[in-house]
C-alpha positions in Angstrom: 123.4 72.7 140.7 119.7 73.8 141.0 119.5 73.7 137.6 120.5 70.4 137.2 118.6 69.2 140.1 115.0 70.6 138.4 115.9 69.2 135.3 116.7 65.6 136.4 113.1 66.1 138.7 111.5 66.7 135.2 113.1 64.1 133.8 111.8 61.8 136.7 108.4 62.8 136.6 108.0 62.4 133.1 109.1 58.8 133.1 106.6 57.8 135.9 104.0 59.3 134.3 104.8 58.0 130.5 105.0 54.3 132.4 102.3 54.6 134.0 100.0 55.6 131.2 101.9 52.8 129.0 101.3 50.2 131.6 97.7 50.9 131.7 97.1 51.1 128.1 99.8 49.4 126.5 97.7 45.9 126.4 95.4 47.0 123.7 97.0 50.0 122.1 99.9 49.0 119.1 103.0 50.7 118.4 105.4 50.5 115.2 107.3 47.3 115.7 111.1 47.7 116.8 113.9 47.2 113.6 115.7 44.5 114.2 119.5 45.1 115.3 122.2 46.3 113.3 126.0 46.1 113.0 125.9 50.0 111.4 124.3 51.4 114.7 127.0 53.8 116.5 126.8 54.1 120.3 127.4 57.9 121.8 130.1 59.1 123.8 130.4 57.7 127.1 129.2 60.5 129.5 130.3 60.3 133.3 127.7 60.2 135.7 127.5 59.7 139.8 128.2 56.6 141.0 131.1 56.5 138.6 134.5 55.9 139.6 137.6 57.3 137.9 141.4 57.1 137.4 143.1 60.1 137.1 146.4 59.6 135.8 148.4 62.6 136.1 152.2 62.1 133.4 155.0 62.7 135.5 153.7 63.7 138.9 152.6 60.7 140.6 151.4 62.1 143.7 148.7 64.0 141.8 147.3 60.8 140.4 144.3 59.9 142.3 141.2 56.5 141.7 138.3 58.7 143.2 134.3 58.1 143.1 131.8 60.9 141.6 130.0 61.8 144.2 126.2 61.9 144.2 125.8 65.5 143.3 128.6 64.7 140.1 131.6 66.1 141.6 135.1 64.8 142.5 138.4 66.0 144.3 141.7 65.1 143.8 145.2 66.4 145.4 145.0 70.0 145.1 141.7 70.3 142.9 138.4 70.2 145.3 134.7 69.6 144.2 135.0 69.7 140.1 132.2 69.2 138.4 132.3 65.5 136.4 129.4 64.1 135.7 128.1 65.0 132.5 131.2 65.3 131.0 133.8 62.7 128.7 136.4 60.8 130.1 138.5 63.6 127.7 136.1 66.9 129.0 137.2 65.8 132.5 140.9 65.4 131.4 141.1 68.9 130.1 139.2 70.6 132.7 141.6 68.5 135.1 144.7 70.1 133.0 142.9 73.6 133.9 142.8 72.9 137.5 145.9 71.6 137.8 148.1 74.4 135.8 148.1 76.7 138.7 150.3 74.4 140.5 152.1 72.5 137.9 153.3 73.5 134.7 152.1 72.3 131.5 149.8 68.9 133.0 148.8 65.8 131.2 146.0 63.9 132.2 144.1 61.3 131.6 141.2 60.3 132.9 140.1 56.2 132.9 136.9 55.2 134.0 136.7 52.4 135.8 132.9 51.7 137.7 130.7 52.4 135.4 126.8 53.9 136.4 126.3 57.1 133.9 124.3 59.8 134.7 120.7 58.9 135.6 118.8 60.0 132.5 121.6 57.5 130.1 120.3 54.5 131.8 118.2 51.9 131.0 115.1 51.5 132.9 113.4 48.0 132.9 109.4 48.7 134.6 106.8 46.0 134.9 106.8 42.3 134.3 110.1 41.6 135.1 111.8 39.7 136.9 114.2 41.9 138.5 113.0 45.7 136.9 115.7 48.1 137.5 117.6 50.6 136.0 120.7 49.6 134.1 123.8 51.3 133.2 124.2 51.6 129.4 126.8 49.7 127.6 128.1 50.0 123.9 125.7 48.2 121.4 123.4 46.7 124.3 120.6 45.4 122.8 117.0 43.7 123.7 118.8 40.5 124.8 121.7 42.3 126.8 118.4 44.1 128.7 116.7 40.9 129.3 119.7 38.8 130.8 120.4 41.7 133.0 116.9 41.5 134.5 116.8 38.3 134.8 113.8 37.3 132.3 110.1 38.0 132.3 108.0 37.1 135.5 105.3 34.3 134.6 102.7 36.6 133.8 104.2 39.2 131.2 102.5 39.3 128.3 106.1 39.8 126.4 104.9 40.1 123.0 103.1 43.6 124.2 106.5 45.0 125.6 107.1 48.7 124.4 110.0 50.4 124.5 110.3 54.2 125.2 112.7 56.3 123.4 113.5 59.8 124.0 114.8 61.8 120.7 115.1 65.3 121.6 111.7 66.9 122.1 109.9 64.1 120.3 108.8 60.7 122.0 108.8 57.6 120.3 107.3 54.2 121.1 108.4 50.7 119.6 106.9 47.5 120.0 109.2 44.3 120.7 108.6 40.7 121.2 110.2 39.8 124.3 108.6 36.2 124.4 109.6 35.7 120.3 113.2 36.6 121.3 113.8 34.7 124.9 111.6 31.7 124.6 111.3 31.6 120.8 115.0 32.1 119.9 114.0 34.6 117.0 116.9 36.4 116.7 115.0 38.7 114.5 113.0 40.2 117.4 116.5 41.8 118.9 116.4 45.1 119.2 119.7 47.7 119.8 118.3 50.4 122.6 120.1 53.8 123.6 120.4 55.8 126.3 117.8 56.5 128.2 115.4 54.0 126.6 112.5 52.9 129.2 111.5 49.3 128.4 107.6 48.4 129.6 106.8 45.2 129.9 102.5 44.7 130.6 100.9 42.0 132.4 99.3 39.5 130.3 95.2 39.0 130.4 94.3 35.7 131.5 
């Protein structure tokens, strides 16, 4: 749990300090632009997170069955198993550790494990920072693009400089930075300028010089 704790603290840090430099340099420094989106680009498992709540569906023994949250610090209980470790994990991880729990009551378990309130874990979502109109961190979905991002937020405000947006993305121990055109894609209707983020993308939208 410690671990975990530190590691999601790094991974905090880091992001206020990488938007923080980007916002205050972003205006006049330029990044590769963004490939537009694609129907080939495949979305990663979902991974539970807190926040989440989840259906556990146990065959044949009803009263085992259980719709329970994950609890801030990524654990649920459930008739006879207490504080299991979810978040982090597949719908099917969770389903076979629940099998694991449970055989020591009941023989031979099925589960299955639904989720139904979706939030991930923290470093999965999608964090909106700047000029817009609602920034805010966002659960990811499957194939959520540019677009998805922007209706979520609710636009830019009237002084984003759109055009200059970057987004952030994390690919193991390398950083990359892309440049999209927000106001091309919103106000323009280029389709082109869509953009498919990930997990854990950090979109940075600067304020425009007047």
């Amino acid at each position: 749990m410690n671990t975990r704790l530190s590691n999601l603290r790094s991974h905090t840090f880091w992001i206020l300090l990488l938007a923080l430099g980007l916002l205050a340099g972003c205006s006049s420094t330029r990044y590769p632009a963004a490939p537009a989106v694609s129907g080939e680009v495949e979305s990663p498992p979902y991974v539970i997170g807190p926040g989440d709540s989840v259906n556990i569906f146990v065959w044949r023994n009803e009263e085992l069955s259980s719709s329970v949250p994950v609890r801030p610090d990524g654990r649920i209980t459930t008739p006879l198993v207490e504080d299991l470790q979810a978040a982090g994990k597949t719908p099917s991880q969770l389903a076979r550790d629940m099998e694991k729990a449970l055989s020591t009551y009941v023989k031979n378990p099925v589960v299955t494990v639904i989720v139904t309130g979706f939030q991930g874990p923290y470093e999965k979502q999608i964090r909106v920072l700047g000029q817009a109109a609602q920034p805010s961190a966002l659960p990811y979905r499957d194939k959520m693009t540019l677009l998805d991002v922007m209706i979520a937020v609710g636009g830019l405000t009237d002084f984003a400089a759109g055009n200059r947006a970057v987004v952030v993305r994390r690919q193991g121990d390398e950083v990359k930075q892309y440049q999209v055109r927000i106001d091309d894609l919103i106000n323009g209707g280029d389709i082109s300028a869509n953009f498919a983020m990930m997990p854990g993308d950090i979109l940075i939208i600067p304020e425009a010089w007047f």
